[in-house]
LOZA-482761 format. One record per residue: y, x negated, z of N, C-alpha, C in turn; residue in one letter. Coordinates in steps of 0.2 Angstrom, whole numbers, padded with zeros to 4 digits, always signed. Example, Ala and Ser with C-alpha at 12.3 -4.5 7.8 and 13.67 -1.06 7.14 Angstrom:
# residues 2
-0028-0066+0039-0022-0062+0039-0016-0066+0039A;-0011-0064+0035-0005-0068+0036+0000-0064+0039S;
END
This chain:
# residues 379
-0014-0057-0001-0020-0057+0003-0025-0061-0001X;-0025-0062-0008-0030-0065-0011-0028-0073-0011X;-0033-0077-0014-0033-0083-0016-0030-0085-0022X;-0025-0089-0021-0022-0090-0030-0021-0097-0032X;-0021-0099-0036-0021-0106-0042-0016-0109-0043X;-0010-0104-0043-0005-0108-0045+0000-0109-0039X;+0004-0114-0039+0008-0114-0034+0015-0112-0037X;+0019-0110-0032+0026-0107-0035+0031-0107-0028X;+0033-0111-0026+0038-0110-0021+0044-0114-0026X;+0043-0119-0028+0051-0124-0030+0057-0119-0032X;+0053-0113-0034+0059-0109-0040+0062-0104-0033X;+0063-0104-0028+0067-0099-0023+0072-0101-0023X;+0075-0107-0024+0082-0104-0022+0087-0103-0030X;+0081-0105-0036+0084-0102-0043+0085-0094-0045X;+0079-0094-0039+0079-0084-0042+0084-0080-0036X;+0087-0087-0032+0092-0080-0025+0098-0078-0029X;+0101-0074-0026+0106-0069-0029+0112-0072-0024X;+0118-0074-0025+0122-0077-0020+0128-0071-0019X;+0127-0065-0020+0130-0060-0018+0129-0057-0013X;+0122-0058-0010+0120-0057-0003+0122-0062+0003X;+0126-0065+0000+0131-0070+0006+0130-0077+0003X;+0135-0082+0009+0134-0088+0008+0127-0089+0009X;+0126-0095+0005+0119-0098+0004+0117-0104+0008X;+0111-0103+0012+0110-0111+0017+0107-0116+0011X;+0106-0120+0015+0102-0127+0012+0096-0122+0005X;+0091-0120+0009+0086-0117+0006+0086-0111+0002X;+0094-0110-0002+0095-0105-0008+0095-0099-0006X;+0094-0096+0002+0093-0090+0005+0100-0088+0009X;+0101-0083+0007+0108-0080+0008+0106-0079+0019X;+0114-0080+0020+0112-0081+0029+0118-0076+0030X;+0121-0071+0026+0124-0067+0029+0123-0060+0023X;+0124-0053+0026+0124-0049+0021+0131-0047+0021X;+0131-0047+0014+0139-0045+0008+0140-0037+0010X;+0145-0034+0006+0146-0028+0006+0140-0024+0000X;+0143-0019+0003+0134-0016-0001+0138-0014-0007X;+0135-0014-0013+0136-0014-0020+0137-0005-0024X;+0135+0000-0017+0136+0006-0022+0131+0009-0020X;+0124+0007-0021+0119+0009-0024+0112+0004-0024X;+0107+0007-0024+0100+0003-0022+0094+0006-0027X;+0093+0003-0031+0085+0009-0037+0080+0005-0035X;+0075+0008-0032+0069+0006-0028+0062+0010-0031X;+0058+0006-0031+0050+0010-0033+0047+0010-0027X;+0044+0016-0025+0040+0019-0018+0035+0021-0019X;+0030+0022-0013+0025+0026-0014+0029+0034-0013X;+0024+0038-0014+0028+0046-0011+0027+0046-0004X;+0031+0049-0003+0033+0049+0004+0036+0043+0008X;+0039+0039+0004+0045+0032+0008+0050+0033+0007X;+0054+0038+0005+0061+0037+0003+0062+0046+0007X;+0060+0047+0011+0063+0054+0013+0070+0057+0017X;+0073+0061+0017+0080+0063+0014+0080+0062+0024X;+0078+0063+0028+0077+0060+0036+0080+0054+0037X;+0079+0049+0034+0081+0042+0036+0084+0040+0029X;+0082+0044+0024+0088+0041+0017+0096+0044+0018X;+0097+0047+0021+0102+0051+0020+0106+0046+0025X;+0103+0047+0032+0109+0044+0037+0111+0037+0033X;+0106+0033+0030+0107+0026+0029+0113+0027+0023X;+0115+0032+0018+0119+0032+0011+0124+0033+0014X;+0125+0037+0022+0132+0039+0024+0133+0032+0029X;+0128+0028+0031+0131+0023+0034+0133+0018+0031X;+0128+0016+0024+0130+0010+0021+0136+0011+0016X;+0134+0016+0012+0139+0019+0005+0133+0017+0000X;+0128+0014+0000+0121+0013-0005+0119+0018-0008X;+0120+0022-0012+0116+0029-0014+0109+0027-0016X;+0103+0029-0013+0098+0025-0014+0094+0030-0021X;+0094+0027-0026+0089+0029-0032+0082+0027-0031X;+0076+0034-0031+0070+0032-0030+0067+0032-0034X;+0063+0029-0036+0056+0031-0041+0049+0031-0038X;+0045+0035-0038+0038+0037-0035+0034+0033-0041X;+0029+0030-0038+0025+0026-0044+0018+0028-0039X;+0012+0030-0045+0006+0032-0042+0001+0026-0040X;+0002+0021-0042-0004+0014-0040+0000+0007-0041X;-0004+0002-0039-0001-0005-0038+0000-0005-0045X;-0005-0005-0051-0002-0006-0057+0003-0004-0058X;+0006+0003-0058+0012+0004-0063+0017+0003-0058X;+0017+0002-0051+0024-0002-0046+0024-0009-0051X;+0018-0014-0052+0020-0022-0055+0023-0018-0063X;+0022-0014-0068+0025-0011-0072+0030-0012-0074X;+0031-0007-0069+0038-0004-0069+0045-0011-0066X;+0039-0014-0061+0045-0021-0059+0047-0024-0066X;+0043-0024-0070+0043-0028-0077+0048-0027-0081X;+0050-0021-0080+0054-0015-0085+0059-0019-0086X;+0062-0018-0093+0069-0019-0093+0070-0026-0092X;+0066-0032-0092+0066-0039-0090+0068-0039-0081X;+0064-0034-0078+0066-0034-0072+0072-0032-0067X;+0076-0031-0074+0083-0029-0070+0083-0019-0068X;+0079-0016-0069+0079-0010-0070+0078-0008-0061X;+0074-0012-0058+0077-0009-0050+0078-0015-0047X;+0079-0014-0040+0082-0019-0034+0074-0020-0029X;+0071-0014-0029+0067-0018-0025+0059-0013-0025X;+0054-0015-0021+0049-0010-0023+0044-0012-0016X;+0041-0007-0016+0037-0005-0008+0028-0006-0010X;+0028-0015-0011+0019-0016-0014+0017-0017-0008X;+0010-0014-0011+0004-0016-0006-0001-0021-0009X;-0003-0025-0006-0007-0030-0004-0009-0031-0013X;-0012-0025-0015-0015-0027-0021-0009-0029-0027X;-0003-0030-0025+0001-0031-0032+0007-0034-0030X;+0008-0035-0021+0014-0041-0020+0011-0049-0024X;+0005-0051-0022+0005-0057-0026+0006-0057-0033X;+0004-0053-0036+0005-0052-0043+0014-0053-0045X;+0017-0049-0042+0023-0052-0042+0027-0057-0039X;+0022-0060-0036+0026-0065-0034+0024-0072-0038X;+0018-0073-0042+0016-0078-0043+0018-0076-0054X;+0018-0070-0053+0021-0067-0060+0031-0070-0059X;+0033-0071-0054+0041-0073-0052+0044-0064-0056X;+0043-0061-0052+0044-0054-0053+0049-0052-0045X;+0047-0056-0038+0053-0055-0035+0053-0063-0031X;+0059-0061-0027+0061-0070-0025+0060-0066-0018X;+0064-0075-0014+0060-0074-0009+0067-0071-0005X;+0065-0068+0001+0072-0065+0008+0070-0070+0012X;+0076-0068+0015+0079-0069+0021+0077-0068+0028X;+0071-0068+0032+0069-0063+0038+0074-0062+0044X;+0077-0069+0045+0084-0068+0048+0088-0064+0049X;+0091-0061+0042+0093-0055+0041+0088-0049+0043X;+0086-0049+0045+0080-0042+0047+0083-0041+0056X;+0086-0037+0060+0087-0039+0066+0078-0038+0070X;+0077-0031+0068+0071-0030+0070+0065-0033+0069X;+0065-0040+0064+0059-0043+0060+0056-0045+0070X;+0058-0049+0073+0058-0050+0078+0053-0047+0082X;+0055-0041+0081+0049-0036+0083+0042-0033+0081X;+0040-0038+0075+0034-0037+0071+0028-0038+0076X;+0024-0035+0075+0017-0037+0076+0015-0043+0072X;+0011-0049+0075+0011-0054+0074+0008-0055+0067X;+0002-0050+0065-0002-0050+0058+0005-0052+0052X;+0009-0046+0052+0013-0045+0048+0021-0047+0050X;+0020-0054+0052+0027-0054+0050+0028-0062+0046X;+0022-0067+0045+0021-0069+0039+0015-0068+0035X;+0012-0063+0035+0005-0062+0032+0004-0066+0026X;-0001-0063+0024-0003-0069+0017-0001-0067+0010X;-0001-0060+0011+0000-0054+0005+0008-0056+0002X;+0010-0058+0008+0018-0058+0005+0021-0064+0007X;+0019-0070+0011+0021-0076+0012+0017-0082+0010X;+0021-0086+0006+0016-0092+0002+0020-0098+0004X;+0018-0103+0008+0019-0108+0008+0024-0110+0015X;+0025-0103+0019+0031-0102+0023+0037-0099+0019X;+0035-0098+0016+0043-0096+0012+0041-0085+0012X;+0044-0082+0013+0044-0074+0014+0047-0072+0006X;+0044-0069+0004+0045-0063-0002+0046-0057-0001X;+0047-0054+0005+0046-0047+0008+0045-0046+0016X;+0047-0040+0015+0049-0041+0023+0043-0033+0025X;+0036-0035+0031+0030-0030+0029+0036-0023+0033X;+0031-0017+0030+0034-0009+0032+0027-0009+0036X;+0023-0005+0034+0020+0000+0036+0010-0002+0035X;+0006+0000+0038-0001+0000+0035-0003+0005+0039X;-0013+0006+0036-0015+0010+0038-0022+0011+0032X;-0026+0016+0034-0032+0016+0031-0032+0021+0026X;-0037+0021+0020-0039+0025+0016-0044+0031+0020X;-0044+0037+0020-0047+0042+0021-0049+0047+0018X;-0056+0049+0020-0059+0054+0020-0057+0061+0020X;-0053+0063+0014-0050+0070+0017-0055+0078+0016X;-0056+0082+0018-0058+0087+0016-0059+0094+0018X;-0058+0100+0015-0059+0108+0019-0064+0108+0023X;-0062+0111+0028-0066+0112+0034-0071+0117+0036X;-0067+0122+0030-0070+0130+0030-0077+0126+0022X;-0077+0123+0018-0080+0122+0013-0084+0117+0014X;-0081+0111+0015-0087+0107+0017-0090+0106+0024X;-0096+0107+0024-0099+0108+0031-0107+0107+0028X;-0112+0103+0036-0106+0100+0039-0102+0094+0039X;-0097+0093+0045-0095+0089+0045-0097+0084+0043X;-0092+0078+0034-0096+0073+0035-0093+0068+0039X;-0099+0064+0038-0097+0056+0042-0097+0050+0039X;-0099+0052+0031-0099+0043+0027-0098+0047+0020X;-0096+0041+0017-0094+0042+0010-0096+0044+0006X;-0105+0046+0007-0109+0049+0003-0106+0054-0001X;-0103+0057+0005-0102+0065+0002-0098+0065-0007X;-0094+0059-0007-0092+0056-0013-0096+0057-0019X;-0103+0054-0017-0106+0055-0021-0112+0059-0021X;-0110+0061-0019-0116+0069-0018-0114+0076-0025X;-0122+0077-0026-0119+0083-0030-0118+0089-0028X;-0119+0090-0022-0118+0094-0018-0112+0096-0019X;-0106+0095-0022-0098+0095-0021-0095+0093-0029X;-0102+0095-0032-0101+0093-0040-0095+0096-0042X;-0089+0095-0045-0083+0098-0048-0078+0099-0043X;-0078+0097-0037-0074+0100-0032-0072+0091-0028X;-0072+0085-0031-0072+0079-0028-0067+0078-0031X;-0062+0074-0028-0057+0070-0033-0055+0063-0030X;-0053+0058-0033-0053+0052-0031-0048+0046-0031X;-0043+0042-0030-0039+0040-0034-0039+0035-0039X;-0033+0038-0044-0036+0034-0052-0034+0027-0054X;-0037+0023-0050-0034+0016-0049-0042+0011-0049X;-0039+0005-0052-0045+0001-0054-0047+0001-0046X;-0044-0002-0040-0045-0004-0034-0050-0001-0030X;-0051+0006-0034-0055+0009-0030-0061+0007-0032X;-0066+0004-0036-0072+0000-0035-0071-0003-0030X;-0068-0007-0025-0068-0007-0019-0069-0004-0014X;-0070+0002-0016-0071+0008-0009-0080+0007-0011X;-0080+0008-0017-0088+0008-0019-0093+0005-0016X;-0089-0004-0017-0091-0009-0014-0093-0009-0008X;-0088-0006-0005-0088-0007+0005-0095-0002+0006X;-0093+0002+0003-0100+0008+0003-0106+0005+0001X;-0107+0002-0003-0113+0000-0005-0115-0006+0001X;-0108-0010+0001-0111-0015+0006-0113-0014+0012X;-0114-0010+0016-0118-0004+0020-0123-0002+0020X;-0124+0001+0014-0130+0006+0011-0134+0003+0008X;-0132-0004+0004-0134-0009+0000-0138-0014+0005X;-0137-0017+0008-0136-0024+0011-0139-0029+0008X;-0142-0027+0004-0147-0032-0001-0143-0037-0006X;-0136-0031-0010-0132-0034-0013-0127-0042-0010X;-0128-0041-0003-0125-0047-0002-0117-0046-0001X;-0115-0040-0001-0107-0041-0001-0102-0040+0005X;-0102-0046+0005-0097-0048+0010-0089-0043+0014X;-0085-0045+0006-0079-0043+0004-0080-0039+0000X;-0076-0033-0003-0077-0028-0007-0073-0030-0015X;-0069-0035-0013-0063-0038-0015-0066-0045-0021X;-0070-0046-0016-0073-0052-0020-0081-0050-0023X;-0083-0048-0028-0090-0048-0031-0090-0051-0037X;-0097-0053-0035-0099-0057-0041-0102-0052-0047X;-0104-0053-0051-0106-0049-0058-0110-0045-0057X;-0117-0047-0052-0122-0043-0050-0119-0036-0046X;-0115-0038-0040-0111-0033-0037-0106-0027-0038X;-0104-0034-0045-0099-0028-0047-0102-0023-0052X;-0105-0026-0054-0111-0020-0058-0114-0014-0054X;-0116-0014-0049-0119-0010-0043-0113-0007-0042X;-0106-0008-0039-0101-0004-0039-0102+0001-0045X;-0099-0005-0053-0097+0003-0057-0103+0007-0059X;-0110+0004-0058-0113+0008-0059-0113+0016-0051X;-0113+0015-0048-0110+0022-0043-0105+0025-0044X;-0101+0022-0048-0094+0026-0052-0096+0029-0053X;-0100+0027-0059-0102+0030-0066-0107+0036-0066X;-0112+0035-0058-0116+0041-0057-0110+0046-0053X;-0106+0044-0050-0099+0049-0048-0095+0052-0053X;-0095+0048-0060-0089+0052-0062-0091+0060-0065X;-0098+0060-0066-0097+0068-0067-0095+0073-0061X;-0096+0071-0057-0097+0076-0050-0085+0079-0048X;-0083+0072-0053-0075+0071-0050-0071+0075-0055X;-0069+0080-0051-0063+0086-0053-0059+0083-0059X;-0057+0079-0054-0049+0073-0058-0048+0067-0055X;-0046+0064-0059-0043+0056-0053-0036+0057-0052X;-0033+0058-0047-0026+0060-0045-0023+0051-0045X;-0017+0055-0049-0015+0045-0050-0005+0045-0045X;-0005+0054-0043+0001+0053-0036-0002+0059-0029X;+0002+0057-0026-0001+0060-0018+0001+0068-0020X;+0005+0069-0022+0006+0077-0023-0003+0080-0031X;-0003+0076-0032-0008+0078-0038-0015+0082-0031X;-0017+0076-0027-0021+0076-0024-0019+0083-0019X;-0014+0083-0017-0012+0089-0015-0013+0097-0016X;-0010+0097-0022-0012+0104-0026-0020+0104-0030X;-0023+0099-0028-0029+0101-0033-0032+0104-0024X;-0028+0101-0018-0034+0106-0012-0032+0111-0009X;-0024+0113-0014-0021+0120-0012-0024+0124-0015X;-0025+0122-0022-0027+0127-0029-0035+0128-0027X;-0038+0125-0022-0045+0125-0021-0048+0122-0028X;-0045+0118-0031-0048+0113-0038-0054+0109-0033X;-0051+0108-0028-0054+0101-0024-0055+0103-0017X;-0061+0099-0014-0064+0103-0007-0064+0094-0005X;-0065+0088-0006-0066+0082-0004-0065+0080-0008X;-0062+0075-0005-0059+0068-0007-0055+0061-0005X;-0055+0056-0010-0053+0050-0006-0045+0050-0006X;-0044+0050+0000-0036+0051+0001-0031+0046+0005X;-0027+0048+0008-0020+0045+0013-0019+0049+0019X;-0019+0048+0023-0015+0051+0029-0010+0055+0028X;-0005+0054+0022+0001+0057+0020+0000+0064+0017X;-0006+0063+0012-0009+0071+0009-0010+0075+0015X;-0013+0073+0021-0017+0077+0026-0013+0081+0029X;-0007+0075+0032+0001+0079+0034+0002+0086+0031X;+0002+0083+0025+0006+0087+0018+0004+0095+0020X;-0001+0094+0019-0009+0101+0018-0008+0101+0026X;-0008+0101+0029-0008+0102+0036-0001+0108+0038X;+0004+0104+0037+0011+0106+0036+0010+0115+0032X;+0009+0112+0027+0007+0120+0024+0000+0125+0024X;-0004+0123+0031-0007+0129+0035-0015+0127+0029X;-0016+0123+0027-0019+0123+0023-0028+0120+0027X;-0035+0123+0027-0038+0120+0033-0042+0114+0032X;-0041+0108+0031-0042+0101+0030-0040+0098+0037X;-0044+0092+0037-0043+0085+0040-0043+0079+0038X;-0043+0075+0041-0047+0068+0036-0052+0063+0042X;-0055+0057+0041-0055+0055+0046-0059+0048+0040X;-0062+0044+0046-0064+0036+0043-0070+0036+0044X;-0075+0037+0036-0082+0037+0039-0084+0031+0041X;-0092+0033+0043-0095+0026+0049-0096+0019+0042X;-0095+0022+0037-0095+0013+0033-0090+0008+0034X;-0083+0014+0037-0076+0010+0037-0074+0011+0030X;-0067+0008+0029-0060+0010+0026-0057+0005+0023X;-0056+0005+0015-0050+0000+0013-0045+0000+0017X;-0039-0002+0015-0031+0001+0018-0027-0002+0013X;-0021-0002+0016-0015-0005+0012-0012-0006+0018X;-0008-0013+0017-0005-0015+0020+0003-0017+0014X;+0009-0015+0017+0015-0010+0012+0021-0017+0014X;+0024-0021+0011+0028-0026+0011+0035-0021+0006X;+0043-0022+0009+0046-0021+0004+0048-0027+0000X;+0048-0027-0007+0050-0034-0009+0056-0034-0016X;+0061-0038-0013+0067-0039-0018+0066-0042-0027X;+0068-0038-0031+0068-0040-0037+0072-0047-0038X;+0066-0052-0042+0073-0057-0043+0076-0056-0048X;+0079-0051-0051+0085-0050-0054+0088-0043-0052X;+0090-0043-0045+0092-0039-0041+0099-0038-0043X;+0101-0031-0045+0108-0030-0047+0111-0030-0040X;+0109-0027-0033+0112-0023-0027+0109-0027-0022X;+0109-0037-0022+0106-0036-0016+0108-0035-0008X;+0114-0034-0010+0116-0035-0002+0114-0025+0002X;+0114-0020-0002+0111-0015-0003+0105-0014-0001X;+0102-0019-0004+0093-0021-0004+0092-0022+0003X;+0095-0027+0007+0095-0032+0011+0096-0025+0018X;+0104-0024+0017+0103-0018+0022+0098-0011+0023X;+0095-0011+0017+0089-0006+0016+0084-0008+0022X;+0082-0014+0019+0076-0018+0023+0078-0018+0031X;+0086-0019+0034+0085-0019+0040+0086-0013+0043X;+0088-0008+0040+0087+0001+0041+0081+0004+0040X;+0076+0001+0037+0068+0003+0037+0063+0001+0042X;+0066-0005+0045+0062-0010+0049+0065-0008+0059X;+0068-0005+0058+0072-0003+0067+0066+0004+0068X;+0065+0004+0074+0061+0007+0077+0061+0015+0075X;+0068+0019+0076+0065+0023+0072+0065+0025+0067X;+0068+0023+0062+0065+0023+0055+0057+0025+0054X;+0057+0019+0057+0048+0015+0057+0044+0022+0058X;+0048+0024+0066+0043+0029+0068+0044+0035+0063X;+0048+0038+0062+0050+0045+0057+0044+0041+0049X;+0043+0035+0049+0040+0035+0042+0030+0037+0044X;+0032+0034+0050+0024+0032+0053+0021+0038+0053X;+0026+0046+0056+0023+0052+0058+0022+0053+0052X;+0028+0055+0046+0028+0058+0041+0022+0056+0037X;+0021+0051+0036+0016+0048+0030+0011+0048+0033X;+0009+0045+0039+0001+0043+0042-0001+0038+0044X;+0003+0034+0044+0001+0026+0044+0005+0024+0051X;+0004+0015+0051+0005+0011+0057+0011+0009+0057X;+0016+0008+0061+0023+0005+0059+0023-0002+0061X;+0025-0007+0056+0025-0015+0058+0027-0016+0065X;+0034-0012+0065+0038-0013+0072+0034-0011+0078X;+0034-0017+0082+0030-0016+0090+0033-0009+0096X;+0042-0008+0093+0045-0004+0097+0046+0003+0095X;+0042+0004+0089+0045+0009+0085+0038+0015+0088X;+0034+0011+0093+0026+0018+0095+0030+0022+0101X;+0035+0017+0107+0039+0021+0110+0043+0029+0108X;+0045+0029+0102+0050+0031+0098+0045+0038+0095X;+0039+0035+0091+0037+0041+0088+0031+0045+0094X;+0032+0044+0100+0028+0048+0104+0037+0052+0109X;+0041+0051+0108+0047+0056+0109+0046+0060+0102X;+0047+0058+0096+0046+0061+0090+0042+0068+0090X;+0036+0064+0091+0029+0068+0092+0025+0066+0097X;+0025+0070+0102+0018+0068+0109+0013+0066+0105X;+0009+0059+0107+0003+0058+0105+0003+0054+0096X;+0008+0055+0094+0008+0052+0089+0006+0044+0088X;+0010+0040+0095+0009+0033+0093-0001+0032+0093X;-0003+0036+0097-0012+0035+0098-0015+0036+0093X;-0012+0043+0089-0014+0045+0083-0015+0042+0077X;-0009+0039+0077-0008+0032+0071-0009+0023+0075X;-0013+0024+0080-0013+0018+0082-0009+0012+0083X;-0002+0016+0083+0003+0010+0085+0002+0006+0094X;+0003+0000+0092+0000-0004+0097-0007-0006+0099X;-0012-0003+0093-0018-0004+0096-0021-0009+0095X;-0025-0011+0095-0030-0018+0098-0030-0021+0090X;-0029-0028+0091-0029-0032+0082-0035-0031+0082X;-0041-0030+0082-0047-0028+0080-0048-0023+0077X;-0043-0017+0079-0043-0010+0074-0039-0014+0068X;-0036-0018+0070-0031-0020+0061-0037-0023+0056X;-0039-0029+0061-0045-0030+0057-0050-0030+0054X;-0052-0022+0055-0056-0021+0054-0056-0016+0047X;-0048-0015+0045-0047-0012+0039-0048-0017+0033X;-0050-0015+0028-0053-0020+0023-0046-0018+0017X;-0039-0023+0018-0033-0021+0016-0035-0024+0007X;-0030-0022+0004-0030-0021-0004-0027-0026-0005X;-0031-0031-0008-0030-0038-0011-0030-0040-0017X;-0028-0041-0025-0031-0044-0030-0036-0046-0030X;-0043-0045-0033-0048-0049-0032-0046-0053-0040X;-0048-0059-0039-0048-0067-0042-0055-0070-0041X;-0056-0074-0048-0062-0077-0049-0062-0081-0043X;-0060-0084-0038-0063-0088-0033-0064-0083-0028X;-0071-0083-0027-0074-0081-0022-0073-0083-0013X;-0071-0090-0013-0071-0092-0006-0076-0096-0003X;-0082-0096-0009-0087-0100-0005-0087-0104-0012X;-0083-0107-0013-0084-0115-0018-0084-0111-0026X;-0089-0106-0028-0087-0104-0033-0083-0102-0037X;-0083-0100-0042-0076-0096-0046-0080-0090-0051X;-0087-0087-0048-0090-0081-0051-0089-0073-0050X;-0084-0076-0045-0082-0066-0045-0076-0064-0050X;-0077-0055-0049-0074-0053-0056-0067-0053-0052X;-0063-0055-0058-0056-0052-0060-0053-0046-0059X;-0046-0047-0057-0044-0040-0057-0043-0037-0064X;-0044-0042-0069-0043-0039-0077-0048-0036-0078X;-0054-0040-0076-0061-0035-0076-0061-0029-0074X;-0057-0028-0068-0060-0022-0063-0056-0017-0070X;-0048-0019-0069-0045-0016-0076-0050-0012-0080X;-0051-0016-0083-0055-0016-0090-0061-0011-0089X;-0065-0013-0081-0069-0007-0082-0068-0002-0081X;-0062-0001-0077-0060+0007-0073-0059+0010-0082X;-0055+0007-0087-0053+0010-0091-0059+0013-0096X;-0064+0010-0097-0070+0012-0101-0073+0016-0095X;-0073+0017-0089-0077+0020-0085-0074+0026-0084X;-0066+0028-0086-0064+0033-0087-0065+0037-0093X;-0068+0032-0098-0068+0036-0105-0062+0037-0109X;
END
């Protein structure tokens, strides 16, 4: 999603794996091999559930090894690990597929190989996040908005805007995730509340702006419980009643929901980051034909939809909103499957911010910045 400096296409057909079939012209395998045993993948929580993992080990013979990672940072990490050979593939959102891709952390697929790619909604089946130059790095899953979670019996009333984030009202009982990105949310909020600051994009600020961000952190961080860095942390801090609000996932809502717990979530009136979820192949993939048939088992309608109900989110697949309203009535409505591309656009999805700003200069902050600040802004 972000703007980048360097170029990087020439090296695809040096990082393809030739065990994933014959090779065409363009270093890209055109047929998938036999599957290799086994698949070790990095997820967010809740992508790899025993619903749709299990049928696929008994259909492929792939034993799939998961790893749950809490933020875009420690998924580009973990991809690093070991000289990259330590998994086969990893489930990034917007803020850390370019990082790996312009890092040569994974190579490019095959969309071909996808039956169901066919059936993408138009945003995501070359988006920007994950395709450079025409060439694909990943094949998109799933998106959806960041939200406003909270008790219904404790916070009242009902809010409608982010404030309550930063309200003292709620001193010790807020919690938020512990990721540089989340200046972002700040941003969005301010750019609303602010309008003087100028900000456009959450993604892109300049010094002045970004200062006004972590200056809002920093009046927030006494009021924050904890900063949950996995979806089960956020979980038990509002089972344990640690936590009455906060900034969440649809996934958490489920979760707490499921266990009779009394929250909701919803998108206040400043609007919502999101993420938008690409699967993407290690290029030093021990298992790619494993990998390959993952990505066309994750992308068929019902997979899509079993991910969409579970977690919260929107499924890539156009076919897959029929499938989750058999699942669950009213589901497709609920996660928006099908809806109007103006609700897609209007989420403000998770991008690397980069010093080019987009309008000629190169004074906005870096994501080493944002780094750097979330780290001393945690103390």
């Amino acid at each position: 999603i972000c703007k980048v400096h360097v170029l990087v296409a020439a090296f695809a057909a040096a990082l393809c794996v030739p065990a994933a079939g014959v090779s065409a012209g363009n270093g890209l395998p055109t047929k998938i091999g036999k599957g290799e045993g086994q698949l070790n993948l990095i997820a967010w929580e809740g992508y790899t559930q025993p619903q749709w993992v299990n049928p696929f080990q008994k259909k492929t013979g792939c034993k799939v090894n998961a790893k749950y990672a809490g933020s875009s940072d420690e998924m580009v990490t973990l991809m690093r690990q070991g000289g990259g050979t330590q998994y086969d593939m990893v489930s990034a959102s917007g803020d850390a597929s370019l990082r790996l891709i312009y890092g040569k952390d994974v190579q490019p697929v095959n969309p071909k190989l996808i039956p169901d790619f066919k059936n993408f909604i138009p945003a995501l089946k070359s988006p920007p996040h994950n395709t450079i130059k025409g060439v694909h790095y990943g094949i998109s899953l799933q998106w959806g908005p960041n939200t406003l979670l909270y008790n219904t019996k404790k916070v009242k009333p009902k809010p409608t805007s982010w404030s309550v984030l930063y309200s003292p009202k709620y001193k010790g009982k807020i919690t938020v995730p512990d990721n540089p990105i989340q200046i972002a949310d700040a941003a969005l909020y301010l750019s609303k509340t602010k309008p003087s600051l100028g900000i456009k994009d959450p993604y892109e600020l300049d010094q002045a702006q970004f200062n006004a961000a972590i200056t809002l952190l920093k009046e927030q961080k006494p009021l924050v419980k904890k900063y949950w860095a996995l979806a089960s942390d956020e979980i038990d801090l509002f089972k344990n009643g640690d936590a009455v609000v906060g900034a969440s996932w649809p996934y958490q809502t489920n979760t707490l929901i499921a266990d009779k717990a009394p929250v909701t979530d919803l998108i206040p009136k400043e609007g919502a980051t999101g993420w938008a979820d690409t699967w993407m192949m290690s290029a030093h993939a021990k298992h790619p034909n494993c990998m390959y048939k993952w990505m066309a088992w994750v992308s068929t309608p019902k997979v899509q939809a079993q991910q969409a109900i579970y977690f919260g989110e929107t499924p890539a697949n156009t076919k897959a909103c029929a499938v989750m309203n058999k699942l669950s009535a009213g589901s497709a409505k609920q996660y928006h499957c099908g809806a109007a591309k103006a609700y897609f656009n209007s989420i403000k999805f998770w991008k690397t911010p980069v010093a080019d700003c987009g309008n000629g200069k190169n004074d906005c902050m870096t994501y080493t910045q944002w780094q750097q600040a979330w780290t001393q802004l945690k103390g």
